[in-house]
C-alpha positions in Angstrom: -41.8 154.2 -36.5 -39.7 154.4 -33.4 -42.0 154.0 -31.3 -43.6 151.2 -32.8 -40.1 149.3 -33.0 -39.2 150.0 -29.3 -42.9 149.1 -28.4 -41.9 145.8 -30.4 -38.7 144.5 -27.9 -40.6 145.7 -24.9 -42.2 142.8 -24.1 -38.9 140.4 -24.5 -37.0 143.2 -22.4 -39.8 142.3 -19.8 -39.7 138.9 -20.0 -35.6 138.9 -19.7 -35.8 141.1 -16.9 -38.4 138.8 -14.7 -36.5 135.5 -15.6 -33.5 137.4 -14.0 -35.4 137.9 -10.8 -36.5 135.8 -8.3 -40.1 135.6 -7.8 -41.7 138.3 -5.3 -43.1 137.1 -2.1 -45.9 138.2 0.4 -45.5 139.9 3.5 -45.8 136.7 5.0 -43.2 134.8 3.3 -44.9 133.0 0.8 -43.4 133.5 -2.7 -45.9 134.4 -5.5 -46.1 132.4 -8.5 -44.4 133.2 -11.4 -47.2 134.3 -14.1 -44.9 133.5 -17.1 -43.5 130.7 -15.8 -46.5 128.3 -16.8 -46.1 129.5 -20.3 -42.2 129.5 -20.6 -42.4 126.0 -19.9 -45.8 124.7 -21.5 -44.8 121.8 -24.0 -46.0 124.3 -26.9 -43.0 126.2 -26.2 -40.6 123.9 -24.9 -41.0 122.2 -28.8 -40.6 125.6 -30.4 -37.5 126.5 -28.6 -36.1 123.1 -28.6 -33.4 122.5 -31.6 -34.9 121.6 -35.0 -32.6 118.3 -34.8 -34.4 116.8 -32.1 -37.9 118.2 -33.2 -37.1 115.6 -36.2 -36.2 112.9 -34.3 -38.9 112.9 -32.1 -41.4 113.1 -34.8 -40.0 110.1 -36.4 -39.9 108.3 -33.3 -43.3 108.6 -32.7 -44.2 107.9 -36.3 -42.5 104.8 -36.2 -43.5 103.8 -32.9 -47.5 104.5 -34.4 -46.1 102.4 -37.3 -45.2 99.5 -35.3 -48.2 99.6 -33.9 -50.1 99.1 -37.1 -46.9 96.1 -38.2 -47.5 94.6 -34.9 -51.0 94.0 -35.2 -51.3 92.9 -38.7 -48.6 90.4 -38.0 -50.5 89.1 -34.6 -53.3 87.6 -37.7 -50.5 86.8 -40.7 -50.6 83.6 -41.4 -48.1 80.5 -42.5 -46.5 81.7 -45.8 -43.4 81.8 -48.1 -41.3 83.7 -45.7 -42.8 83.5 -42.2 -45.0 81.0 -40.2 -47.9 82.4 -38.7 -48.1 85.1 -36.4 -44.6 86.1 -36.9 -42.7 88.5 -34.8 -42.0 91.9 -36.0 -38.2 91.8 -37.5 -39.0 88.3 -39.3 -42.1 90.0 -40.6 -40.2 93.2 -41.6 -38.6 90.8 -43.3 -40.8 89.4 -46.3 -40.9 89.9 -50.3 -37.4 91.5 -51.4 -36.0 91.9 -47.9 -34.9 88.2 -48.7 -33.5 88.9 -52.3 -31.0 91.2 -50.2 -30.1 88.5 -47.3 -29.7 85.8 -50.3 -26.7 88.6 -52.0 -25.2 88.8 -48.6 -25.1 85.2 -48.3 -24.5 84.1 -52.2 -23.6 86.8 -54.3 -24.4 87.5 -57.3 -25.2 84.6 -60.2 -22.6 84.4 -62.8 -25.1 82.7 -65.1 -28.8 83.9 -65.2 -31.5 81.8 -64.2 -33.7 80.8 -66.7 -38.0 80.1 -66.6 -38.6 76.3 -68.3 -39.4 78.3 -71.7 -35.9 79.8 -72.0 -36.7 83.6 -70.6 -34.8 85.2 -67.7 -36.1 84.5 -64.1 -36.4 86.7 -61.3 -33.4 86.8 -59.8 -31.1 89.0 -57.4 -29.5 90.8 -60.3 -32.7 93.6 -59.6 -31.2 94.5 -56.3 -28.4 96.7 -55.7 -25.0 95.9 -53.7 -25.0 98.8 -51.4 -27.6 98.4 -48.7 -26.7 94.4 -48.2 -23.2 95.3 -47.8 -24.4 97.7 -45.1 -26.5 95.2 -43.4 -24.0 92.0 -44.2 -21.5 94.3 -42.4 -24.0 94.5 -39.1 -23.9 91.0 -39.3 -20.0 90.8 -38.5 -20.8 91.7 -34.9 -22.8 89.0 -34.5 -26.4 91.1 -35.1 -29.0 88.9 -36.6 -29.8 89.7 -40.5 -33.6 90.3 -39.6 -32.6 92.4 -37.0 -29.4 94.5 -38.8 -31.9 95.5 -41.6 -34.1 97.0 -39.7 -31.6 98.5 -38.2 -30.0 100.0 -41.0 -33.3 101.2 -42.0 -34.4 103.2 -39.3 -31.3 104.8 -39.0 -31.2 105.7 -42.9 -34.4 106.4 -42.4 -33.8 109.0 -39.7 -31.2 110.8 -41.5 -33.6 111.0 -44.5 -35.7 113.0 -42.4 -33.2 115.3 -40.8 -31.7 115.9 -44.6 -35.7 116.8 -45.9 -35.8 119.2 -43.2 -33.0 121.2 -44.4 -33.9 120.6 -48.1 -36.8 122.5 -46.5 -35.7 125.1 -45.1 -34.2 126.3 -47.7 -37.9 127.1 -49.4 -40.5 127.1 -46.5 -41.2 128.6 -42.9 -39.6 127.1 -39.8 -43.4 125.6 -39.0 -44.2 124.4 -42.5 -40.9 123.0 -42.9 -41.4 120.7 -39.7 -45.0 120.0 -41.0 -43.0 118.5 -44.4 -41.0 116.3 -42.0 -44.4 115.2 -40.3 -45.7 114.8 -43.5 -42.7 112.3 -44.8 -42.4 110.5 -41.3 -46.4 109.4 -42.0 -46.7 109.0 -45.8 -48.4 105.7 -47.1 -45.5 104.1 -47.7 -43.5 105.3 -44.5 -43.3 101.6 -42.8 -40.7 100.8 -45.8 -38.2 102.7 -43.7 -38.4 100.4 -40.7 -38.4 97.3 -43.3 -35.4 95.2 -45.0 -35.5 97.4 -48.1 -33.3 99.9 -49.1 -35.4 102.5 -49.7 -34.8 104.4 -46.9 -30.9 104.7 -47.8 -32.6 105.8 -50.8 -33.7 108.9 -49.3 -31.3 109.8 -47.7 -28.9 110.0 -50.6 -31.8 111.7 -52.7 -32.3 114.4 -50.1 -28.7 115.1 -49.9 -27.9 115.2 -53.6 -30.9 117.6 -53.6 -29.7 119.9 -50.7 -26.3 119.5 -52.1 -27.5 120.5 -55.5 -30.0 123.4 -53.9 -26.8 125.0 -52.7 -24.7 124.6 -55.1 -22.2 122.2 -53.9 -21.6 120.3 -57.2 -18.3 118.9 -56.0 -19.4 116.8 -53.3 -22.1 115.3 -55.5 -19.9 113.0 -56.7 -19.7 109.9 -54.0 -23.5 111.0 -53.2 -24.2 109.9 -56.8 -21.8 107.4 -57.0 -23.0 105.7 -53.9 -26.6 106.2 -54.9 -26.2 104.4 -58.0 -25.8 101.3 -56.6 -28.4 101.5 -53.6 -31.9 102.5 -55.6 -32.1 103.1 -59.2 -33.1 106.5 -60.1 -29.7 108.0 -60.8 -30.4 108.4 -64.4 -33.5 110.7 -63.9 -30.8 112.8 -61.2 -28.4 112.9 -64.7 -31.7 114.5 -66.5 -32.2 116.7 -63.7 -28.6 118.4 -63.3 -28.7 118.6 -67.0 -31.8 120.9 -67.0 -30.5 122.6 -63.5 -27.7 123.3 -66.1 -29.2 124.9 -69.4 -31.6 126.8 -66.5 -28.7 128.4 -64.8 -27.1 129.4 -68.2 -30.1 131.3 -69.2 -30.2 132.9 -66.5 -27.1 134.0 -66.0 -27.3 137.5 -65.9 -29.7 137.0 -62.6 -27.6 134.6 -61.1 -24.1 134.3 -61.9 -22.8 131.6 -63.6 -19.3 131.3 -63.0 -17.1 129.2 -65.3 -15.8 126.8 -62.2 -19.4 125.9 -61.7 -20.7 125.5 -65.1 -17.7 122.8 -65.5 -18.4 121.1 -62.2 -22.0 121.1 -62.9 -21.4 119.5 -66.2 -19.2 117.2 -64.9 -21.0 116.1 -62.4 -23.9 115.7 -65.1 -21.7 113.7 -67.1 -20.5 111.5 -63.9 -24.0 110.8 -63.1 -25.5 109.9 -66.9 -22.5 107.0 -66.2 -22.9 105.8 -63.6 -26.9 105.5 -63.9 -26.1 102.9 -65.9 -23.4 101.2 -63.7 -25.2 98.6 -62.6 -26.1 97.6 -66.1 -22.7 97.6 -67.0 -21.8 95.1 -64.1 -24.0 92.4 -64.8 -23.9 92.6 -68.0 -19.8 92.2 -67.5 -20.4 89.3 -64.9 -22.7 87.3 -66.6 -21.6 88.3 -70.4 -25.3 89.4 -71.5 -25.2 93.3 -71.9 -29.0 92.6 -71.0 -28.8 90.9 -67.8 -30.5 93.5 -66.0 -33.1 94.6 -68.3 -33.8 91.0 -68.7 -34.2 90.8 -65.2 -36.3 93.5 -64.7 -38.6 92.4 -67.3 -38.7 89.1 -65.5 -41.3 90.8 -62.6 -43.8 92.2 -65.2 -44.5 88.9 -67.1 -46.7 87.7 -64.8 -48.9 90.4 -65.8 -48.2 91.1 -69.7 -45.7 88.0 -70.5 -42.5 88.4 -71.3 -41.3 91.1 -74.5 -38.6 93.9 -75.0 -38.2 96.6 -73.2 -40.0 99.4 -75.2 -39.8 103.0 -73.7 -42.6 104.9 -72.8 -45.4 101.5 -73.6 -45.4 100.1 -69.9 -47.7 102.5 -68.6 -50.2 102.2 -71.3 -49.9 98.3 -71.4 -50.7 98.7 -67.6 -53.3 100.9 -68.1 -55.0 98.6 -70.7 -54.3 95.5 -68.4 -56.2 96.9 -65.5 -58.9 99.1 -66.9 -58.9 97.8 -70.6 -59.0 100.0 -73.9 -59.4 102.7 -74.3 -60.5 103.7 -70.5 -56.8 102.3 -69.7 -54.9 105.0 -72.2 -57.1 107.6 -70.7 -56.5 107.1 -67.7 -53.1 107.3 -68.2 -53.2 110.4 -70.4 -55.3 112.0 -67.5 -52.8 111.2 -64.7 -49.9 112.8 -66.9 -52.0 115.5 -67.1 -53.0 116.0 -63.7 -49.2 115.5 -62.3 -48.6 118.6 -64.9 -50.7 120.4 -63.2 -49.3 120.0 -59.9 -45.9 120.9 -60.9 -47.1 124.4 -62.2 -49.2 124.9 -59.1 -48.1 127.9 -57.0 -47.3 125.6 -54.2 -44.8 123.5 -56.0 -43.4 126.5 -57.7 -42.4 127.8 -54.2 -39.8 124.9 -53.5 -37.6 125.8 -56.3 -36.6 125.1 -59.2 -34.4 122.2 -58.3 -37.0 120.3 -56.9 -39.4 120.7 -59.3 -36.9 119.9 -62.0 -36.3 116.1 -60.1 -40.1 115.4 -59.6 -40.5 116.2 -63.6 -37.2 114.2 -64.3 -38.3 111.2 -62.0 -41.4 111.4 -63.3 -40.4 110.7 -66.7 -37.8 108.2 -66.0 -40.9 105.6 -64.7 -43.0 106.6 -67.8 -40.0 105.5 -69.8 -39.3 102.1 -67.8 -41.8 101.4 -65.2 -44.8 98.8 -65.4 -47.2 100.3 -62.9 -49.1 97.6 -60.4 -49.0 97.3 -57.0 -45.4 98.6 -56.4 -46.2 101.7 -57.9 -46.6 103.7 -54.6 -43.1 102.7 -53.7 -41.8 103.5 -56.7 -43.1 106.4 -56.5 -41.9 107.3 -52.8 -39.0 109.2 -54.4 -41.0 112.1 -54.9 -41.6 112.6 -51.8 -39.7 116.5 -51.7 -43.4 117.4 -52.9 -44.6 116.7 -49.8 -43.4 120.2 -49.1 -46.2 121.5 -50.9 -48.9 119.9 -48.9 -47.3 121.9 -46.0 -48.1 125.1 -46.8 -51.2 125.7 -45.3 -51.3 126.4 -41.6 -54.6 125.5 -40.1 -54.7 123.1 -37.7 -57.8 120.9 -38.7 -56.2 120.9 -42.2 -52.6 119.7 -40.6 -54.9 117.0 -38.4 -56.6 115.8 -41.2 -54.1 115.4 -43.7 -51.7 113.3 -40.8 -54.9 111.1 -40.1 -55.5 110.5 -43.5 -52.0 109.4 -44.5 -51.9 107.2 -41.4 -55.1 105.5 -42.8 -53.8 105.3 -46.4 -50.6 103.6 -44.4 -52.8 100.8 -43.0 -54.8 100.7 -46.1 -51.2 99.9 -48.0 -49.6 97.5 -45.2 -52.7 95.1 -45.5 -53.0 95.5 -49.2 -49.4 95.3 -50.4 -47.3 93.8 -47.1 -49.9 91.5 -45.6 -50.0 88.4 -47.6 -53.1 86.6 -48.1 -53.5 83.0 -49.6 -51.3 83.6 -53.2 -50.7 87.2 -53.2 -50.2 88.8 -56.3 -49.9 92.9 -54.8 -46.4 92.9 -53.7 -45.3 96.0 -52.0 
């Protein structure tokens, strides 16, 4: 066995020893090329030896550069509508559908009194949007940056630490290789070009990925401002509360495996507790600014009427109602009962089941929170985006025409989704 581990650091002995000499030359004069030098320097393994940090960053760059491609030209044939005229340049047409609901609560606020439809129901209105990112980009603003431009701005940059945050999430679970493949994998996804739009999204992941690296590694303290700042950027927050609880009762039973100890299980539960209040925060705001407990509900409710007409909220019903209003009864409840099914399955696949419990316990939680609340149509694949930390999963694999594939199909599903759900056609009814 000796042998066999001394044969092992040979070959790095060699390669040390020849980097510290110069090379050899000819009896002429003439130097003789370096044979390693061709392959200490080939781009293969500049990348590998190059820090993971920058790996990240220049895989996002180049995702969103191939992104802007795809923006670019759909907006070269975009014509005249609500937001832009035709042909629109790229920040004022990364700029449409509720990139302007968060430009109007920078410029206005909040309404004290909600806005009512001629028939007495709640209208849409900017109560649906959190404070957090249009504080960040109203704060650009100050030094004299263009909204259109600042929110873009603030995007990309949330954007990028979302995907330096995954990759340590990552790493935690997964290979050097398959965790960079994740990051390639998130940079690329469908609805990638959200985090080089005026949504908030992309701050969204950022604090999801840190409360789930935070929570990974047990650092309940500082969970506290992630959550608290989280609440009030992307809803979700609630589903996180369901998830620490269960992270909770699992670490308690197992106990004897993995120690417990008593200053844990209190911050754990108090962070559990911290979050369950502030997920519902925002609630609690407007309903205190504009005296209806229900102001946000109401408003909510406001976006799926044009589907289903306005009603209560009723947990757990939205999906079926959605699934009746697009494939009728009873294909619609099927269909529904078989995507529960299937997204079952996938959380007990091996695959999943090597990212850890944690993560597994948020897709599960997240999952549940939109069956409880959500009214699946067009937005669904960004609501969805949130479970992204599955992606992980489809990393796994190493072979290269799988890796190809699976990055040329997502960019084609990310074309397919900018001219179904940002592109606006004539009276668009598939918002993003």
């Amino acid at each position: 066995m000796t042998d066999v581990n001394a044969a092992a650091h040979e070959q790095p002995d060699r390669e040390a020893a020849l980097d510290a000499q110069p090379p050899a030359e000819h009896e002429s004069g003439v130097r003789e090329p370096d044979p390693f030098r061709a392959t200490r320097w080939s781009p293969r393994v500049r990348w590998r030896v190059s820090p993971w940090w920058l790996r990240v960053l220049l895989v996002y760059a180049g995702a969103r550069a191939i992104t802007t491609v795809f923006v670019l030209t759909l907006a070269s044939v975009q014509g005249a509508n609500p937001w832009t005229g035709a042909r629109p340049g790229y920040f004022e047409f990364a700029n449409m559908w509720d990139a302007r609901w968060y430009q109007i609560i920078q410029l206005a606020g909040y309404p004290s009194l909600l806005p009512l439809t001629p028939d007495g129901h709640t209208a849409e209105n900017a109560w649906a949007f959190m404070p957090v990112y249009p504080a960040l980009v109203g704060a650009l603003t100050w030094l004299a940056i263009p909204w259109n431009i600042a929110s873009v701005v603030v995007s990309l940059a949330a954007g990028l630490g979302a995907a330096l945050v995954f990759h340590r999430l990552m790493s935690r679970f997964l290979a050097p290789d398959r965790a960079m493949f994740a990051v390639v994998l998130f940079c690329v996804a469908p609805v990638a070009p959200i985090m080089q739009f005026g949504y908030a999204e992309a701050l969204g992941y950022l604090l999801l990925a840190t409360a789930l690296l935070l929570l990974v590694d047990r650092r309940y303290g500082w969970l506290f401002p992630v959550i608290a700042v989280w609440s009030f950027t992307r809803p979700g927050a609630l589903a996180f509360a369901l998830t620490l609880g269960l992270h909770w009762l699992w670490r308690w039973w197992r106990r004897r495996e993995e120690p417990f100890p008593v200053r844990e299980r209190v911050l754990a539960a108090s962070a559990t507790v911290f979050t369950v209040v502030c997920g519902f925060g925002w609630l609690l705001v407007a309903g205190a600014v504009t005296g209806n407990l229900h102001a946000y509900t109401d408003t909510e409710l406001a976006w799926r009427a044009a589907y289903i007409g306005y009603g209560e909220l009723v947990p757990f019903t939205a999906w079926f109602q959605s699934g009746g209003w697009w494939l009728g009864q009873p294909l619609g409840t099927i269909a529904v009962a078989a995507l529960i099914l299937a997204f079952t399955l996938v959380l007990l696949s091996p695959a999943v089941r090597r990212l850890g419990i944690e993560i597994r316990l948020w897709s599960a939680s997240y999952a549940l929170y939109l069956l409880a609340v959500f009214f699946p149509q067009s937005s669904v694949f960004r609501i969805a985006s949130p479970l992204f930390p599955l992606l992980g999963a489809a990393a796994i694999p190493r072979a290269r025409w799988y890796r190809w594939s699976l990055v040329i199909v997502f960019l084609a599903l990310q074309v397919g989704w900018l001219l179904i759900c940002w592109g606006i056609d004539g009276r668009d009814w598939t918002p993003p």
